[in-house]
N, C-alpha and C positions, 0 to 999 in steps of 0.2 A: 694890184698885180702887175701892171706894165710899169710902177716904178722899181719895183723889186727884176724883173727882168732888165731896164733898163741899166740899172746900177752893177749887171752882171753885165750883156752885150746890148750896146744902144740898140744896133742893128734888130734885134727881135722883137723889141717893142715898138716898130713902126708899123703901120694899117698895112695888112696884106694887101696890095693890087699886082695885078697879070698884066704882064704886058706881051706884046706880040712882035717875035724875032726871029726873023729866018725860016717863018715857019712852024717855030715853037710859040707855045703859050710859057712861058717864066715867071716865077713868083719871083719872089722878092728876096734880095742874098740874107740869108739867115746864119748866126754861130750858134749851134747845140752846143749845149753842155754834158758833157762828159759824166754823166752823173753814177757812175759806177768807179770809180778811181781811185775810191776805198779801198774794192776789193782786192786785196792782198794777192797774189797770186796768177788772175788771170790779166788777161788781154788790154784790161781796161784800166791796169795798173801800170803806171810809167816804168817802171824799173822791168817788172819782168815785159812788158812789148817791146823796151829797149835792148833789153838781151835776147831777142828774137828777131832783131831786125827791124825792128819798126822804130817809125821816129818819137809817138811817145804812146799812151794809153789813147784807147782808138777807141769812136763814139761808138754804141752799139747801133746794129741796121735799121735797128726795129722807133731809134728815134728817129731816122733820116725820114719814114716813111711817115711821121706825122708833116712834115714839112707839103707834103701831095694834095693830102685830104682835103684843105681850101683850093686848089688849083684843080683837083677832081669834082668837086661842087661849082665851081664855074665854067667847068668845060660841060659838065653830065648832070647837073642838075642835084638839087639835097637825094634825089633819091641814090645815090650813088650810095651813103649811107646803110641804103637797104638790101638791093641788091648788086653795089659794084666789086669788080674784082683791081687789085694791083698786083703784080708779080716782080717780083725783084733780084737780080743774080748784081751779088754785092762784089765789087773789082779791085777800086783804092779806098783805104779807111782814111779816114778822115780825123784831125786831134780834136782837144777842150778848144771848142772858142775858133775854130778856123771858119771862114765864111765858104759856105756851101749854097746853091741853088737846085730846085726841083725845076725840072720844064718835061709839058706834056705836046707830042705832038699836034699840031691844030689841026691838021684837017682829019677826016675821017668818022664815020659813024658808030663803029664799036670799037675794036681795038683797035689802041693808039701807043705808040712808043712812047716810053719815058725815059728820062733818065736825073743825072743831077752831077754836076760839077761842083770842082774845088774854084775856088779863086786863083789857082795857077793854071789852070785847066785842065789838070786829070779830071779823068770820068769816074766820080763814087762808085756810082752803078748803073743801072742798065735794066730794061725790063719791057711792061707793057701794061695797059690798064684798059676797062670797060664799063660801059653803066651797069651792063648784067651779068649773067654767068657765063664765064669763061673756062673751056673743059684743053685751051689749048695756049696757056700763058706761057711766058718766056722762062719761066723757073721749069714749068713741067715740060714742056721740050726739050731743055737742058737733061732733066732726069730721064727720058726718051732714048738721048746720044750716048748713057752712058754705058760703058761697058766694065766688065769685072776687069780687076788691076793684081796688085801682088795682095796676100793672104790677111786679110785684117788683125793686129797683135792686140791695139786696145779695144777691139771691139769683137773680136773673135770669138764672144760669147752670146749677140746678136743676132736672131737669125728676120731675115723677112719673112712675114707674116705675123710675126710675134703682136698682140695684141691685146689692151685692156680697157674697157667699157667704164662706165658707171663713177667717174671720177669728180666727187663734187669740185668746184670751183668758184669765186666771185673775184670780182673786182674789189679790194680793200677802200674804202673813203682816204683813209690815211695815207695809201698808196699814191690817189690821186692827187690829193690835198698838197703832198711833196714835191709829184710832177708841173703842179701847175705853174708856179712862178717862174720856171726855166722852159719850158715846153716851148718850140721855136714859133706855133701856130698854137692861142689858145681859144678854142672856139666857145661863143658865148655856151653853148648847152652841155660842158663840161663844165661849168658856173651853177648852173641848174639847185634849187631845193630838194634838200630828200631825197628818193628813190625816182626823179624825173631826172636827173644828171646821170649826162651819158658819159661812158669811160675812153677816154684816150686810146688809139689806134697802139700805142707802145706797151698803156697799160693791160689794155685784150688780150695784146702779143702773149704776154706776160702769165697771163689767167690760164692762157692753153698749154703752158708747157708743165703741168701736173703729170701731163702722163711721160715727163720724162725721168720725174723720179722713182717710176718702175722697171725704166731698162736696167740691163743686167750688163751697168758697165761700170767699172771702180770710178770715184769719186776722185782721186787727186791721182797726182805722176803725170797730168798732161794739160794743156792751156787751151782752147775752144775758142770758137768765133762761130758767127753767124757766117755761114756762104751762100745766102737765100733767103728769102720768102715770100712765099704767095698768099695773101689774104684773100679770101672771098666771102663778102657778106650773102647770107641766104633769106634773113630775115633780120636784119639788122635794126639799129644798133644794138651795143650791151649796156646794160646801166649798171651803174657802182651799186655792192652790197647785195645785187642781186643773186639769188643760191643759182649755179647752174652746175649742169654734168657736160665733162668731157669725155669721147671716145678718142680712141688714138692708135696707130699700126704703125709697121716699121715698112716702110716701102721696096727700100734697098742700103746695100751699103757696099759703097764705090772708094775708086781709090785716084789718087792723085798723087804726080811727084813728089809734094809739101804736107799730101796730108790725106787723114781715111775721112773719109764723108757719109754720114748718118742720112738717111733722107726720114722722114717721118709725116704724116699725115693725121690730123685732130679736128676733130669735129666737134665743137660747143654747141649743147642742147639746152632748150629752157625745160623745165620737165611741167612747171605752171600750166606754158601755153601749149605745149605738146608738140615743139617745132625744133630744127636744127635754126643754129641762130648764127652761125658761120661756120667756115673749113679754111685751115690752115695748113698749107705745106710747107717745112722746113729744113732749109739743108744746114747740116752743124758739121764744121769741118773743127779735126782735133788733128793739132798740126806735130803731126812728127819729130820734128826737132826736138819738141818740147818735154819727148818721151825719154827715157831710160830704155822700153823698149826697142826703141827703133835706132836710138841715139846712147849709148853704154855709158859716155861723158856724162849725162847729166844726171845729177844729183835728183833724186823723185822727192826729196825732201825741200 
C-alpha cells in the first residue's frame, strides 16, 4: 500500500509524526488525490471548475478531513474515534497532488482550533475540534449567523424541517478497498480482516449522504461543493459492510453572493446495537454561476 501511494505522491507515504509550531501541533505536509476527476460535470472536473473560476478540479472537504484523524488521536487520545467532534467551514480548495497540512491548536482542554494550509499559504479551512460532544463547533456557529438572503431558484422547493428517517446505509469494502492506496493518512484499522475494519472518516462522510437523494432538488443544471462539515462521533467508529440506518433533516437554506447553501443534519444509527453511531452537519453550496437559473448564459446542458 505505501508503495502504491508512493508512486502516486512520495509525500504520503512517509510515517505521520506532529511536530510543535507556534503553538500548533502540524502533521505532516501531505498531497490528496483528487479522486473524483472523472466526474464529468461537477467541481471535481478540471474543465468545468476551470470555467468557474477555479484553477483546476478541487479535492473534495471531506478528504482533507481524513488528514486530522492521526493529529486528533495524538492530541485526544484513540478515543477521539468514539466520541470526538471536528467542525470544518471549508475557504480555499485545494487541486490533484498540491501539498496541504492539517494543524490542531496545542493548548487547551476541549475545544481547540484547527485548520490547514496550502503550501503557498492560503488557508484550506478553518474550524475546531474535541475529544467529546460538541453542541457549539465552528460550522454550527456559522449556521447561528445566518440570515435569510435573496429567494432560493434551485432550491425553491426545499423547505426546513423537511425530513426522512429509516435510510439504510453501509460502508461498501469495495468503496474502501479504492480509497485506501491514495487515502493521505492510512490507519492500520482500516487494514483490518472482515467486519473488524473500520471505514474511513471520507468514506462515512459518504454513507450519510443517502438522505440527500430524497431532497426535492433537480439533479443537473448546476455544480455543488462541499462549504462545511461537522462530524461528531456518538458512539464510534463505523465498520465497512456493516447495514446501518440514516435519519436526516433540512436545517435551513441560506444565501450567499456566489451561491444558495443547503444546510442538512444526519444522524447514522446502528439498529443491531440500538445506538446513534454519529451526526453530521453539512453545508452544500450550489454555486450560482453555474445555473441557467440564476445566470441565463449558461447552457443547463
Amino acid at each position: 500500500m505505501d508503495s502504491l501511494q508512493a508512486a502516486r505522491h512520495p509525500d504520503n507515504a512517509r510515517p505521520f509524526q506532529a511536530t510543535l509550531e507556534s503553538g500548533w501541533l502540524c502533521g505532516p505536509w501531505r498531497r490528496p488525490t483528487n479522486n473524483s476527476s472523472h466526474e464529468a460535470g461537477t467541481i471535481h472536473d478540471d474543465a468545468t471548475a476551470q470555467g468557474l473560476g477555479y484553477r483546476s478540479g478541487t479535492v473534495a472537504g471531506s478528504i482533507h478531513m481524513e488528514q486530522f484523524v492521526p493529529l486528533l488521536h495524538h492530541a485526544f487520545g484513540p478515543d477521539w474515534q468514539r466520541t470526538g467532534s471536528l467542525s470544518l467551514w471549508f475557504r480555499e480548495p485545494s487541486v490533484d497532488g498540491e501539498a496541504v497540512r492539517a494543524m490542531l491548536q496545542a493548548c487547551g482542554e476541549q475545544q481547540r482550533q484547527v485548520r490547514m494550509l496550502r503550501s503557498d499559504g492560503a488557508e484550506v479551512l478553518s474550524g475546531t475540534a474535541t475529544p467529546g460532544l460538541d453542541t457549539h463547533g465552528a460550522l454550527r456557529q456559522r449556521l447561528a449567523a445566518m440570515r435569510p438572503g435573496e429567494a432560493p431558484r434551485l432550491l425553491a422547493r426545499v423547505r426546513s424541517g423537511f425530513q426522512v428517517a429509516g435510510l439504510p446505509t453501509r460502508v461498501p469494502r469495495e468503496d474502501v478497498q479504492r480509497r485506501l492506496p491514495i487515502l493521505t493518512e492510512c490507519l492500520p484499522a482500516f487494514c483490518l480482516a472482515g467486519d473488524r475494519a473500520e471505514a474511513p472518516l471520507s468514506a462515512a462522510v459518504h454513507a450519510l449522504r443517502v438522505f440527500e437523494e430524497r431532497l426535492p432538488v433537480q439533479r443537473i443544471g448546476f455544480v455543488g461543493l462541499f462549504g462545511g462539515i461537522e462530524w461528531q462521533w456518538l458512539n464510534g467508529p463505523m465498520h465497512v459492510e456493516h447495514p446501518y440506518e440514516v435519519s436526516g433533516r433540512v436545517l435551513a437554506v441560506t444565501d450567499s453572493p456566489r451561491s444558495e447553501m443547503l444546510w442538512t443534519e444526519t444522524v447514522v444509527r446502528d439498529p443491531a446495537l440500538g445506538c446513534d453511531v454519529a451526526r453530521m452537519l453539512m453545508l452544500s453550496r450550489l454555486l450560482k454561476q453555474s445555473s441557467p437559473l440564476w445566470n441565463p448564459q449558461e447552457d443547463p446542458r
